[in-house]
Each structure stands twice: as structure tokens, then as C-alpha cells.
TILUM-763622 format. One line per 2 residues: number of its first residue (from 1); for each residue x, y, z of N, C-alpha, C. Coordinates in steps of 0.02 Angstrom, whole numbers. Layout:
% TILUM-763622
NUM) X,Y,Z,X,Y,Z,X,Y,Z  ... $
This chain:
% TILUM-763622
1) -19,-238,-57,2,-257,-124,14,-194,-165  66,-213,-194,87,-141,-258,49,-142,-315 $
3) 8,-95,-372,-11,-108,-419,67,-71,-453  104,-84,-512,151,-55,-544,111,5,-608 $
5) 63,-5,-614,38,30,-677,60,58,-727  123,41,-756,161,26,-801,232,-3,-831 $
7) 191,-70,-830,223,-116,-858,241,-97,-927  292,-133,-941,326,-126,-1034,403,-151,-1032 $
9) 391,-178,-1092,478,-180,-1106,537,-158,-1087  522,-110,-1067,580,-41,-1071,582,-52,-982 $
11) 545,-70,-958,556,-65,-879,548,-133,-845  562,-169,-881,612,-252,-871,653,-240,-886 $
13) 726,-268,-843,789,-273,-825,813,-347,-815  856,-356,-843,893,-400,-833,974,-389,-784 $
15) 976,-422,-705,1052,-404,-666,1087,-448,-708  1146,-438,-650,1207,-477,-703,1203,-554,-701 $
17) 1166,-586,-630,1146,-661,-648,1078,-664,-662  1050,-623,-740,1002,-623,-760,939,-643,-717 $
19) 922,-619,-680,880,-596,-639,836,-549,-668  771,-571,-680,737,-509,-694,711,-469,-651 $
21) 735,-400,-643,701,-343,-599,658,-290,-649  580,-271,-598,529,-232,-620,569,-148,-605 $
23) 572,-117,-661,597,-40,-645,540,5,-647  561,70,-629,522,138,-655,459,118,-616 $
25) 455,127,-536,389,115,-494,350,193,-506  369,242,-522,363,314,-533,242,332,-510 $
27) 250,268,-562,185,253,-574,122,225,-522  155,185,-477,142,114,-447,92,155,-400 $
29) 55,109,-357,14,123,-313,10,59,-250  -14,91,-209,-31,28,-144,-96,16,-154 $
31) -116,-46,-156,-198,-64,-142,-214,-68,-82  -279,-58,-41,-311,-69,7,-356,-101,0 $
33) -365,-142,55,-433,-200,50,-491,-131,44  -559,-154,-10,-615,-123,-17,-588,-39,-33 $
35) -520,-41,-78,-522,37,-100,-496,16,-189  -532,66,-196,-503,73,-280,-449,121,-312 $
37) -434,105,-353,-404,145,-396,-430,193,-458  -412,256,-477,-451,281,-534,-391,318,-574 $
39) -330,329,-572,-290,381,-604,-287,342,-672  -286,377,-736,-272,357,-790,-211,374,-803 $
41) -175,326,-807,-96,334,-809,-69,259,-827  17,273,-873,41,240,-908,46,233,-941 $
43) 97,187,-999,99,204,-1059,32,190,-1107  1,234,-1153,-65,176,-1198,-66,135,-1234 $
45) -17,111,-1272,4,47,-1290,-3,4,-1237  2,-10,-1183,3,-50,-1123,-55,-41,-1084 $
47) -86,11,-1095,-129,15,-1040,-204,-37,-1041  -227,-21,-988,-292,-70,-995,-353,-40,-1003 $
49) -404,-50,-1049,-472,-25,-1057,-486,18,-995  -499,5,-946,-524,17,-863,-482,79,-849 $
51) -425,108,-873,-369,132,-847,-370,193,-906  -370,195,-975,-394,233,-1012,-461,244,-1015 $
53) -508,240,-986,-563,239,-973,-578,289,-918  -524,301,-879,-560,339,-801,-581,308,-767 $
55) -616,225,-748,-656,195,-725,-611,168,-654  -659,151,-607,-605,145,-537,-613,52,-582 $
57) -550,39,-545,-518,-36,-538,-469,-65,-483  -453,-119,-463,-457,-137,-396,-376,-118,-429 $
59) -318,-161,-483,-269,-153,-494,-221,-193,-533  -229,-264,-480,-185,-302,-520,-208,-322,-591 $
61) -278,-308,-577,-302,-331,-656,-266,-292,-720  -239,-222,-697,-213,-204,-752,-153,-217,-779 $
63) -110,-219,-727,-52,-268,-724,-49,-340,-767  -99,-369,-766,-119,-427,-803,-106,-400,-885 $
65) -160,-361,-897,-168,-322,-971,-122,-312,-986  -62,-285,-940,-5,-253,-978,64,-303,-978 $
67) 36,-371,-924,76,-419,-977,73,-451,-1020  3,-460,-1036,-30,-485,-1103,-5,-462,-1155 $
69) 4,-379,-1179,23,-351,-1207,97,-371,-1222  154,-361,-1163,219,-388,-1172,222,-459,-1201 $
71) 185,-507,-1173,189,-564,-1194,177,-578,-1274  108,-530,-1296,124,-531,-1372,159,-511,-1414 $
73) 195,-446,-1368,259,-404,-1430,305,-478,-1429  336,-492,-1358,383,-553,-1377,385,-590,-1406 $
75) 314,-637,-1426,312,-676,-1451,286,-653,-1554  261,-596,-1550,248,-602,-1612,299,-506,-1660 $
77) 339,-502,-1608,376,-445,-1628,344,-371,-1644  278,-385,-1622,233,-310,-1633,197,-300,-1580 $
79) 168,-255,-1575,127,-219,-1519,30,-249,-1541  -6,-282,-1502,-63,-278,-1516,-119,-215,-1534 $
81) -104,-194,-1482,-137,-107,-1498,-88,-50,-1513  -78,-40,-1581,-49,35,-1608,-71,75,-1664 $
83) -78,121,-1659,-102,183,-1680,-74,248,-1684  -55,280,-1739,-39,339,-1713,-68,410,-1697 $
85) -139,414,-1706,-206,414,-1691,-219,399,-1616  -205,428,-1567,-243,420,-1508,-303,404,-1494 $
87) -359,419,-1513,-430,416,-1519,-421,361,-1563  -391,312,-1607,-418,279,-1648,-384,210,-1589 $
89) -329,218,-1564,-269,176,-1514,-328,165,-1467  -357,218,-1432,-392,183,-1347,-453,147,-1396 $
91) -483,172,-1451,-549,135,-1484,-533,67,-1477  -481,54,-1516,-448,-37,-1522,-447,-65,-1447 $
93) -397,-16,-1393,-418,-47,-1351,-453,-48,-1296  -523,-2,-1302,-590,-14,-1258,-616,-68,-1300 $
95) -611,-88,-1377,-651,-144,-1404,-601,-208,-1407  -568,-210,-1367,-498,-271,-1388,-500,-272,-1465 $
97) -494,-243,-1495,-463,-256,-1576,-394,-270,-1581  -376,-338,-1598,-327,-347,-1618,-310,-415,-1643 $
99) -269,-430,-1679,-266,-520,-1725,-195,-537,-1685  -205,-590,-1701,-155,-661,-1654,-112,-696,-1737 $
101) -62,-684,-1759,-33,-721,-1808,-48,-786,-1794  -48,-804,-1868,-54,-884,-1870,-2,-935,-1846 $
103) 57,-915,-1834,114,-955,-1815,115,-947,-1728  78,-923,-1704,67,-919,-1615,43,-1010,-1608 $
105) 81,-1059,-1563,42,-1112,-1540,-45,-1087,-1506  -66,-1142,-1495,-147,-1152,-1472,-131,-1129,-1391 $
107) -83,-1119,-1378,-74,-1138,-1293,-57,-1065,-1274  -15,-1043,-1325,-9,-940,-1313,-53,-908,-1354 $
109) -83,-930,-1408,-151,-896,-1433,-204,-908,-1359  -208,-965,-1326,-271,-947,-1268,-256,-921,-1206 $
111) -178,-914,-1186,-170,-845,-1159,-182,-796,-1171  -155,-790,-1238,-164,-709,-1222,-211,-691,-1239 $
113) -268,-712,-1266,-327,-696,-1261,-343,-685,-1192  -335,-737,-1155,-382,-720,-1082,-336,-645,-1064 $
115) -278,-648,-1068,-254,-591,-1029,-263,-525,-1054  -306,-526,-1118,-331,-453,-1150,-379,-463,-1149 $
117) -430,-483,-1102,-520,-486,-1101,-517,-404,-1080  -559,-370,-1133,-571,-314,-1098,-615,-319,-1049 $
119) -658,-361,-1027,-696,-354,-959,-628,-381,-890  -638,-329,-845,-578,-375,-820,-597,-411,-761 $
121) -643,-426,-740,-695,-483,-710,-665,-543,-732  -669,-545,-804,-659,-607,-841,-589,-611,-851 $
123) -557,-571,-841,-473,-580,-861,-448,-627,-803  -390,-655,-849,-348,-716,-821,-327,-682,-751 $
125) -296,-714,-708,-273,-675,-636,-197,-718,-632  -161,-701,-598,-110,-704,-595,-97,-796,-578 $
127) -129,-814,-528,-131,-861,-510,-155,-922,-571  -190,-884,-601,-221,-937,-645,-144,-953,-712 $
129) -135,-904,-715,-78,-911,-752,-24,-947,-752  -31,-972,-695,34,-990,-644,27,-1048,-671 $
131) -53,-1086,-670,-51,-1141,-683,-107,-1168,-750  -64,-1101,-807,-92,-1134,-871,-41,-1167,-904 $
133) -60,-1213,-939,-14,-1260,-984,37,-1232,-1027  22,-1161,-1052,68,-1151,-1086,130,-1107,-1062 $
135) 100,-1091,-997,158,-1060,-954,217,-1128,-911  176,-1179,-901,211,-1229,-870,272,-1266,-909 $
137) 255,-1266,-987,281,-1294,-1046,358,-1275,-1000  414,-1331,-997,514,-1307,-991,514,-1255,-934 $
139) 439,-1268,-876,456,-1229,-821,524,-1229,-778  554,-1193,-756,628,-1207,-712,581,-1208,-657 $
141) 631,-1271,-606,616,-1275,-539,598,-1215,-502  642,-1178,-512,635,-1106,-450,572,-1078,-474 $
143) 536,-1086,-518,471,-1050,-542,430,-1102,-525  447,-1164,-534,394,-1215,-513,363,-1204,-431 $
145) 409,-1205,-399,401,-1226,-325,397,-1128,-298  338,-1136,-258,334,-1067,-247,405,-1048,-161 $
147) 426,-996,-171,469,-972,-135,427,-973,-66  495,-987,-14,488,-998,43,465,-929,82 $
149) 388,-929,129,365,-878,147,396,-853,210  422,-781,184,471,-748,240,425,-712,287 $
151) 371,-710,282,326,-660,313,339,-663,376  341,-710,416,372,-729,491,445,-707,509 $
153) 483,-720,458,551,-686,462,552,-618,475  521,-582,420,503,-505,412,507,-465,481 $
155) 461,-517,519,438,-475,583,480,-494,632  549,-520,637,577,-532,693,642,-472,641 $
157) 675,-424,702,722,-380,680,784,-418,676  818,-417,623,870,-452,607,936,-400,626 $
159) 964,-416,693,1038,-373,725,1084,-363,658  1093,-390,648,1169,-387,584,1146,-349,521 $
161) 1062,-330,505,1058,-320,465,1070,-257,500  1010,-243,555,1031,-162,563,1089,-135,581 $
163) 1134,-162,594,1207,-144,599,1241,-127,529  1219,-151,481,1231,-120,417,1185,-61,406 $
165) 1127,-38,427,1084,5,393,1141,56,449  1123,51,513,1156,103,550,1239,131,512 $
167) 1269,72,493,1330,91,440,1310,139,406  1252,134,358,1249,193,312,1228,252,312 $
169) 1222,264,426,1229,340,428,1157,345,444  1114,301,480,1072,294,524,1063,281,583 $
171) 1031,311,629,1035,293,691,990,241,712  1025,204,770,1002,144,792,899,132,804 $
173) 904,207,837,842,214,858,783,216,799  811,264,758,770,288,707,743,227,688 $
175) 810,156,670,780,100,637,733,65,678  748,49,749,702,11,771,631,23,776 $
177) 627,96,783,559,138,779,512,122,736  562,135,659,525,145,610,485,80,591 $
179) 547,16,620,522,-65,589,471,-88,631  477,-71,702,408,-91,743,336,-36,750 $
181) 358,23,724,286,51,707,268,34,618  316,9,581,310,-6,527,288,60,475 $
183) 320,97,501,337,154,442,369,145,395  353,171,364,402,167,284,439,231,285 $
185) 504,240,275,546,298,263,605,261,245  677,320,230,721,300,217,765,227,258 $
187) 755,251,298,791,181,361,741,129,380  688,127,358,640,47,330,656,20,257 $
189) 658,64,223,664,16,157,745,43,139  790,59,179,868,15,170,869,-53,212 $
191) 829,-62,275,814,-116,287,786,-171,273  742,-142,226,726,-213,196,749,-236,129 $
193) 768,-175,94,833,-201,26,878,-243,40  931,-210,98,964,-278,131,939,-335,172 $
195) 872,-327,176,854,-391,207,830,-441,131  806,-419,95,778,-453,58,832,-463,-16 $
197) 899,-442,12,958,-453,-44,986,-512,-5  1015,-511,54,1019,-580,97,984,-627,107 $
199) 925,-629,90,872,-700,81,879,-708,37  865,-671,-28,902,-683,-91,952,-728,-114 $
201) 1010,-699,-97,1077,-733,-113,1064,-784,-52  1049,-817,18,1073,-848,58,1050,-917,30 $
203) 975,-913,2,925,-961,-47,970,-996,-114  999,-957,-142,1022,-966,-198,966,-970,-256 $
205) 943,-938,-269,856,-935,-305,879,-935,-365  940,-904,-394,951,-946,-475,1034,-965,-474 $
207) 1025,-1019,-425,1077,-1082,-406,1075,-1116,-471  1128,-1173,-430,1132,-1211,-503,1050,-1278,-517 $
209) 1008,-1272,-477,951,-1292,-478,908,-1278,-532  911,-1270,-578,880,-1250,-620,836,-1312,-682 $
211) 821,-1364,-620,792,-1423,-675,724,-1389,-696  697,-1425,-753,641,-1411,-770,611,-1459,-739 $
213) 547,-1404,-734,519,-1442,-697,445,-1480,-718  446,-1483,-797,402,-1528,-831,418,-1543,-915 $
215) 482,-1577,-904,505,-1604,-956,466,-1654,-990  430,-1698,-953,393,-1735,-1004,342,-1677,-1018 $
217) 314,-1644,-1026,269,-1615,-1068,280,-1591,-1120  216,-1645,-1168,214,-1611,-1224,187,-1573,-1260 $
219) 212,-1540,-1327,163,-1494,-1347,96,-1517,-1375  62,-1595,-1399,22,-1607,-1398,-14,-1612,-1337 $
221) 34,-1643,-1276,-2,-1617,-1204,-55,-1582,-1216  -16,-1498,-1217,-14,-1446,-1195,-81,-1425,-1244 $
223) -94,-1457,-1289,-165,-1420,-1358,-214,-1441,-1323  -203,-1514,-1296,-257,-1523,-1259,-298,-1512,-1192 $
225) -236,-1487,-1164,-267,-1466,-1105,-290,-1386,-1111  -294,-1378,-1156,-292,-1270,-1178,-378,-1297,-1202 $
227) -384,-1370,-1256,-444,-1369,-1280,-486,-1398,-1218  -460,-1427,-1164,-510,-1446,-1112,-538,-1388,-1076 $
229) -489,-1352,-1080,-494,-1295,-1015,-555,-1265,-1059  -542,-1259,-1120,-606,-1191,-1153,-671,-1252,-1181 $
231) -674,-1302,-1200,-754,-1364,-1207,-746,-1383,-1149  -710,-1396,-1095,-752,-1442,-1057,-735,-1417,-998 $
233) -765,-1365,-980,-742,-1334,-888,-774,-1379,-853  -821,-1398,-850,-857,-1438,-802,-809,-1512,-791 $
235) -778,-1526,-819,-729,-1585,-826,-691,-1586,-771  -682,-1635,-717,-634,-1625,-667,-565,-1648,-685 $
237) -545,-1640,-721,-468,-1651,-749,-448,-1570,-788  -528,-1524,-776,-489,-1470,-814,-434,-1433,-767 $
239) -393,-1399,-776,-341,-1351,-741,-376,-1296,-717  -429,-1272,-729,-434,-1205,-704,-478,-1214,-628 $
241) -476,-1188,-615,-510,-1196,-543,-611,-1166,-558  -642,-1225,-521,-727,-1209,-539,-731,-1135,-497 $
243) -796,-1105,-515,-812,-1038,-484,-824,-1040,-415  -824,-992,-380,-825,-1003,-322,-892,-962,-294 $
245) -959,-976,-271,-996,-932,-284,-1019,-907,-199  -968,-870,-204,-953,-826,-114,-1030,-783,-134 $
247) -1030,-760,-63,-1080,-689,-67,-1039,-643,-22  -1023,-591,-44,-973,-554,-27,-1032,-495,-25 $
249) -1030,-447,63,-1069,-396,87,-1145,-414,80  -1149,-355,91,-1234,-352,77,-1299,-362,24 $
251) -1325,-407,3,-1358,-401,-77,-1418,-366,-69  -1426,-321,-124,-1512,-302,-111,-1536,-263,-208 $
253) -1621,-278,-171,-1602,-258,-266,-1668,-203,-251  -1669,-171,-217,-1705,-114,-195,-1646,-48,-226 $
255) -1713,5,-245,-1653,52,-273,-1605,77,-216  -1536,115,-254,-1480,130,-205,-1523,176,-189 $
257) -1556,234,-196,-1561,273,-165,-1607,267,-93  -1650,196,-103,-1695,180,-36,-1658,148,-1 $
259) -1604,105,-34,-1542,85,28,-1508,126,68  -1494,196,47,-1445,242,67,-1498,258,134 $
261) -1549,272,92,-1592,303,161,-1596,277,219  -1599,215,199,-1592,148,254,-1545,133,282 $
263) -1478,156,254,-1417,142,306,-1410,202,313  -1435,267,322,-1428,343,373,-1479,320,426 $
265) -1529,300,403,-1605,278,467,-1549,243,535  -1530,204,498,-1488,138,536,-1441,162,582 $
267) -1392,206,539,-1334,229,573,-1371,302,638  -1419,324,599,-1440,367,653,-1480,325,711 $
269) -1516,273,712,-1525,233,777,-1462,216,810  -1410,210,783,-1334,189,842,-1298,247,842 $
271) -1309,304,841,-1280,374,848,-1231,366,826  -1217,324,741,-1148,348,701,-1150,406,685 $
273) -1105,445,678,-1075,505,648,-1046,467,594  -1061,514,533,-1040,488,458,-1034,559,421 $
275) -999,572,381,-968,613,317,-972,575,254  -966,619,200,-992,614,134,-915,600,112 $
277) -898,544,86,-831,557,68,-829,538,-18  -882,521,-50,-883,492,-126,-972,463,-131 $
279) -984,462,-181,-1023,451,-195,-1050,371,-195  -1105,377,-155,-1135,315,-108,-1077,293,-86 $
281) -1047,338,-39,-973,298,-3,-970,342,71  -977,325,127,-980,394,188,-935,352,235 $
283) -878,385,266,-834,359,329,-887,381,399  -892,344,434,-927,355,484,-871,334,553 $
285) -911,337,622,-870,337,687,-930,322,724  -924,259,779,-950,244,805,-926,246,888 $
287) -974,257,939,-928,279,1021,-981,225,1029  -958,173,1054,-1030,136,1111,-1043,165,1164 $
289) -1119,160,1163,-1147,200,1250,-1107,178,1303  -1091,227,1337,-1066,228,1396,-1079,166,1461 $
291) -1063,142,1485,-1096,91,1525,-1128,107,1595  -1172,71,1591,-1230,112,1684,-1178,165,1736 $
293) -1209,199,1766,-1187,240,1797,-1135,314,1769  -1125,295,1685,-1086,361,1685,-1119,404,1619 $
295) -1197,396,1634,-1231,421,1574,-1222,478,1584  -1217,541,1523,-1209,610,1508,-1259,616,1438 $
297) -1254,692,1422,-1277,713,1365,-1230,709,1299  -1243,667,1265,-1202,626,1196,-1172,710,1173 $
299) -1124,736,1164,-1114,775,1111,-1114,767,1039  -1141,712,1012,-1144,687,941,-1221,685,933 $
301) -1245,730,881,-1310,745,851,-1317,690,826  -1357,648,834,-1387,558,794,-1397,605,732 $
303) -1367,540,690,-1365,560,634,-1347,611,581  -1325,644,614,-1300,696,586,-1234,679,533 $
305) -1221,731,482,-1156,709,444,-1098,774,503  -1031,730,511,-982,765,527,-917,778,513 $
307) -890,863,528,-816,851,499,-775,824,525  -692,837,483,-651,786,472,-628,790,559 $
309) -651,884,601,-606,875,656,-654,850,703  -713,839,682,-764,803,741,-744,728,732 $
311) -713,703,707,-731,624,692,-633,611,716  -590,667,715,-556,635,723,-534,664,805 $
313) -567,716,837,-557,733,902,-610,702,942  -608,641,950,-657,628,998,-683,637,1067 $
315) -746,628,1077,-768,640,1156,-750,571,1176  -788,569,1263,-799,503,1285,-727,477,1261 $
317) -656,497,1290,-619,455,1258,-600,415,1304  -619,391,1353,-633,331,1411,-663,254,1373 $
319) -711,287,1312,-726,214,1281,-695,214,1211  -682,155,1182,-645,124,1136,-697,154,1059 $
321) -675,180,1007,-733,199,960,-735,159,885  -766,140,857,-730,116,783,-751,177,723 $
323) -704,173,705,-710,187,619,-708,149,551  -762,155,519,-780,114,461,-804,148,383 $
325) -788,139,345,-814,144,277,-873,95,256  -943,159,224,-1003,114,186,-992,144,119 $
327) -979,67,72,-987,91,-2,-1051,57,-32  -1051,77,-81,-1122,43,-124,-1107,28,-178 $
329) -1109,-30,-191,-1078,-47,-247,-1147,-67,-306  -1142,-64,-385,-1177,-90,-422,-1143,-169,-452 $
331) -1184,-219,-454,-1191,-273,-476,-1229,-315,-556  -1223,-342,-549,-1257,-374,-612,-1315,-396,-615 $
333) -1375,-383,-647,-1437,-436,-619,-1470,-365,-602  -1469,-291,-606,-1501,-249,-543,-1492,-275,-492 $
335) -1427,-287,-449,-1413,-296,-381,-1371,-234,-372  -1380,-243,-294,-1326,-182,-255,-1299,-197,-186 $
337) -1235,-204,-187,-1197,-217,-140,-1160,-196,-104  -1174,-185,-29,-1173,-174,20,-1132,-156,46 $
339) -1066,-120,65,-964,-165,100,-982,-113,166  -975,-138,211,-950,-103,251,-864,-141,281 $
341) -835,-98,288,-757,-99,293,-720,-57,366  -707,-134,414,-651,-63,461,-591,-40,419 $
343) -606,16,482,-555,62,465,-500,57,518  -530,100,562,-473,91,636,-518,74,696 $
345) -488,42,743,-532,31,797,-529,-54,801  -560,-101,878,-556,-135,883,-600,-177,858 $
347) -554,-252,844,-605,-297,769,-661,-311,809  -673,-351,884,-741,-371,915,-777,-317,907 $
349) -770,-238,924,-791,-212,936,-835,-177,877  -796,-201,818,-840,-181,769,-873,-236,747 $
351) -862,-308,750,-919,-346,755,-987,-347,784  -975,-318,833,-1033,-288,898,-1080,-235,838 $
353) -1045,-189,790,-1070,-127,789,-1109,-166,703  -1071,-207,682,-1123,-249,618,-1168,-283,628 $
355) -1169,-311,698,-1238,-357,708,-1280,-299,715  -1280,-238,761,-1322,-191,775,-1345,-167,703 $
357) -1290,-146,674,-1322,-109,604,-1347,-168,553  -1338,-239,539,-1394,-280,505,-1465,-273,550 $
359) -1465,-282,607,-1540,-275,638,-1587,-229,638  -1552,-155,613,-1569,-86,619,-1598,-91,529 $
361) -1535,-114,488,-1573,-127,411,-1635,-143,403  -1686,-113,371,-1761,-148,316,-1760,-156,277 $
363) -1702,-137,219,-1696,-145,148,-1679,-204,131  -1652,-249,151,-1574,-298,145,-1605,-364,144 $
């Protein structure tokens, strides 16, 4: 997933069959499952608490903030947070300071509130948006009905397309290379511009289809379901979806620092090799013992921390090794949570290497 990290006015586009396109990626970033983000960047009028702050954040949440923001210049012709005062601008918005005119309906006054919660835990998510009342209000079909998933398409190489990329002075090879090791370079993403300009136009996505797609709704509807959603969540007719109460990694409410100790104890009983890569965060490498008959002397000191060329020149390269990330995360309540995350290496095989390291845990 892309985070854009700066959104604004100025970098919405309208093509010539008004199509809106996102410009100026200059900014943008890739997310990774279990990695964060920390650059403070973008415009500060737009930006999000978390983001003027320094503070790591996963991403799309800020993206959210900074359509909240657009959504109120449009609708009320001003900027929520401005200042010409820098220090007085991020104050307003690390404290969300800002007023909602009285002529905003009940249905975009409780948007955009959710979408400027400075906690962004609590901020609206994209999805939720999708299906609030006041976004649904004279929805067009093509927004109603979610687009047909190409992801299966993606991965079968389309001949005719690369016969156009090779047109523009690429070689045949280069493309096939790049699309089945799935590199990104120049001759992957001319391939998928024209792949994804021909699904485009072949769909007709702003055809003459353009019914709405909730004409009976009304704006008294619409007050009421904004006032159900905020008195009565517990209500099964409300729109928002109930909480979902996952347990995601490890919980423990022992201090981090007797946990840490406890996952080096751990990792040094299964002779991980681990490095310091962030704070309560270490990439480690795991070799499983050798199997009967071809025992030797381990060249990996148990436990030990190692560098970047020990972990990435391996011994024993007869057996299969994994690599994984341990972070430590803080929680709410004095809790602390746990992630361990592959990296590279095979998925059973690192299943094998989590049952070992929960059994090796005493903290947890």
C-alpha cells in the first residue's frame, strides 16, 4: 500500500472525462506489514498531529487527516488549521482546535469530526467512510459498487500489452524479467500504466452508468442515522461496524526491560543470531540444527548480537534459514506487545521457529 503524505487541493486533478487523479507522489511512501513510518513531511496545513509530531505512524491514517482537512476547505471555503505563526499552526493542530460553521449539515459536521480525531486510533478509516451516511447521500453507481478485482489479472502477462511497452524502446526480456521477479523499474511501471489505462477505458468506469445509487435517501434519513451511529452504537441497525476485540502478538505487562531479557534468554536457547536495529526492535536469523549424522561445530556464538555480513553470508547453506523482526510495542492499560514478523525465509519453517520461541518465553 502507498501512503501519499501529501494530500491538498493543489494535487487533485481533474482529466478531460473528469476523472479525478492523485498528483505530486514526491512525498509518498510504501507501507510494510509491522513497519512504521516517522518522516515529518508535507504540507502543515494538511498535515496530521502524528506527522508534525515526529511520532512513528502506520500511514493511511494520515491520509485520512488530510482529507478531512480538504473536505472542510470545500465545504466551508477555509482551511481548519491556519496560522501564520508556525508554533501557534502545529499547537491548533496537536490540540485539534478548530470550529465547524453553523451552516455544515449534522451528517458532514460528524465527519469531519471523526476524520480530525487527533488520536488516530480513533480516527475514521477509509472503509468506514465508505459507508457513512453522509458520504452515501446522491452516491453514483461506479462509487457505489466496488471495482472489479484485477489482482488475478495482474499476474497473468498480458502479450499485446508488452508489445506496446517493447514499442517504447524496451526489450522483450528486460520486461518479462522485471514482471515475474516483480521489480519495479522503468519497463514495470510502463507496464502497468498501460495495463491499468486498458482496464480502465475497457470497463468504462465513468460510462454512461452513472445512476445514483441512493436516491431515495433523505436528508432527514441521513440526521438520523449520524444521531444513531454517535447515542446508540450498541444498536444493531447502527452503520458502523461493532469492535472487534482481536489479540494481536504477544501481551505481557511485565516491564519491557524483563521482557527483552527474556526474548535474548529465548533466542539464545535456539542459537538465533540477532542485531540491534531500533530500539526494543532486533532482526534476528535463525539456521535449524542440522539433522542426525551431519553434526559440526555451529559457527554462530548462541546468542550473540551479529553483523549485517554475518546474518547475510550464511553457513550451513545446505539448510533452509529464516529471518524475522522482534518489536516491542507499548499499549494501553501498562501492557506490552510482543510482534514478531517474517522477514525472508520459509512460512512452515518459521512456524516451527514460534512454537520453539513461545516455549522458551517466561515472561508472556
Amino acid at each position: 500500500m502507498v501512503v501519499h503524505r501529501d494530500l491538498k487541493p493543489e494535487n487533485l486533478l481533474l482529466d478531460s472525462e473528469y476523472n479525478v487523479k492523485i498528483a505530486d507522489f514526491g512525498l509518498s511512501n510504501v507501507m510494510y506489514d509491522g513497519h512504521f513510518l516517522k518522516t515529518s513531511c508535507g504540507s502543515p496545513n494538511y498535515a496530521a498531529p502524528e506527522v508534525i509530531s515526529g511520532k512513528l505512524y502506520a500511514g493511511p491514517e494520515v491520509d485520512v487527516w488530510s482529507c478531512g482537512v480538504i473536505l472542510y476547505a470545500l465545504l466551508c471555503g477555509s482551511l481548519p488549521f491556519d496560522d501564520e505563526n508556525i508554533p501557534n499552526l502545529f499547537k491548533k493542530i496537536k490540540d485539534g482546535i478548530y470550529t465547524l460553521p453553523s451552516h455544515l449539515s449534522a451528517g458532514a459536521k460528524d465527519l469531519i469530526l471523526r476524520m480530525l480525531l487527533v488520536d488516530p486510533l480513533k480516527r475514521i478509516t477509509i472503509p468506514e467512510i465508505k459507508q457513512h451516511p453522509w458520504f452515501r447521500v446522491h452516491l453514483p453507481r461506479y462509487l457505489a459498487v466496488p471495482p472489479e478485482d484485477i489482482s488475478q489479472q495482474v499476474k497473468r502477462v498480458d502479450e499485446d500489452i508488452v508489445q506496446e511497452v517493447i514499442r517504447l524502446g524496451f526489450s522483450r526480456k528486460d520486461v518479462i524479467e522485471s514482471l515475474q521477479a516483480r521489480i519495479q523499474n522503468e519497463a514495470s511501471v510502463a507496464y502497468y500504466l498501460i495495463f491499468d489505462n486498458s482496464h480502465h477505458i475497457s470497463n468504462g468506469y465513468l460510462g454512461a452508468n452513472l445512476t445514483e445509487a441512493m436516491t431515495d435517501y433523505e436528508p432527514e434519513t441521513q440526521t438520523k442515522a449520524v444521531n444513531l451511529s454517535m447515542h446508540d452504537k450498541g444498536s444493531p441497525t447502527a452503520y458502523m461496524q461493532t469492535e472487534r476485540k482481536w489479540s494481536l502478538g504477544l501481551q505481557s505487562r511485565a516491564h519491557p526491560r524483563m521482557i527483552m531479557v527474556e526474548v535474548l534468554k529465548a533466542l539464545q536457547e535456539l542459537e538465533v543470531t540477532w542485531k540491534k536495529i531500533g530500539h526494543y526492535n532486533i532482526r534476528c536469523r535463525w539456521l535449524p540444527p542440522p539433522p542426525l549424522g551431519k553434526e559440526g561445530d555451529s559457527l554462530y556464538m548462541e546468542g550473540c548480537s551479529a553483523s549485517t555480513d554475518d546474518m547475510d553470508h550464511g553457513v550451513r547453506d545446505e539448510y533452509k534459514s529464516v529471518k524475522f523482526e522482534i518489536q516491542l510495542y507499548k499499549m494501553a492499560e501498562d501492557k506490552y506487545l510482543l510482534d514478531i514478523q517474517r522477514v525472508q525465509g520459509p512460512q512452515f519453517l518459521f512456524v516451527d521457529l514460534c512454537a520453539l520461541f513461545l516455549a522458551e518465553l517466561n515472561v508472556l
